[in-house]
C-alpha positions, -999 to 999 in steps of 0.1 A, spaced: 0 0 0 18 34 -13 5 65 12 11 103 6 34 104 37 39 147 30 0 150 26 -8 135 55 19 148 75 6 184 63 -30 174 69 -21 166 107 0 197 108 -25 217 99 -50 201 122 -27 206 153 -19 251 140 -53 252 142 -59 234 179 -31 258 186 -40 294 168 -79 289 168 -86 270 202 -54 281 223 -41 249 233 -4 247 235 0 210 233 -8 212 197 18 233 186 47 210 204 32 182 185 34 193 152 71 195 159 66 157 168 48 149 134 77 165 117 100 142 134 77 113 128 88 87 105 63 68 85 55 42 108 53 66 137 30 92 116 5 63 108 5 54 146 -4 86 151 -27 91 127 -45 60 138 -44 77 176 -66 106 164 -85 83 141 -76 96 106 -88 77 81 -60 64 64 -73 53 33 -76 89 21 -40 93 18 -36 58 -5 -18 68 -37 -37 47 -67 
């Protein structure tokens, strides 16, 4: 199974600026520095933690 690694890692990224800029919560911006340290295994794991659906990243 090929998955866009950079789009999801953007898409969680984004997710966690907003948590951070829109809702105040400070936790999100520290782990957007963790999903850019993230390998591949690790970003799924953590993708699967804040149930992302992973199948919208699968490269056809």
């Amino acid at each position: 199974m090929n998955i866009d690694f950079e789009e999801l890692r953007d898409d969680m990224k984004e997710e966690c600026y907003g948590a951070y800029f829109g809702g105040g919560f400070g936790g999100a911006l520290i782990e957007s520095f963790d999903i850019d340290a993230a390998s591949e295994s690790e970003l799924l794991d953590m993708a699967r933690e804040k149930n992302i659906d992973i199948r919208k990243y699968i490269i056809p």
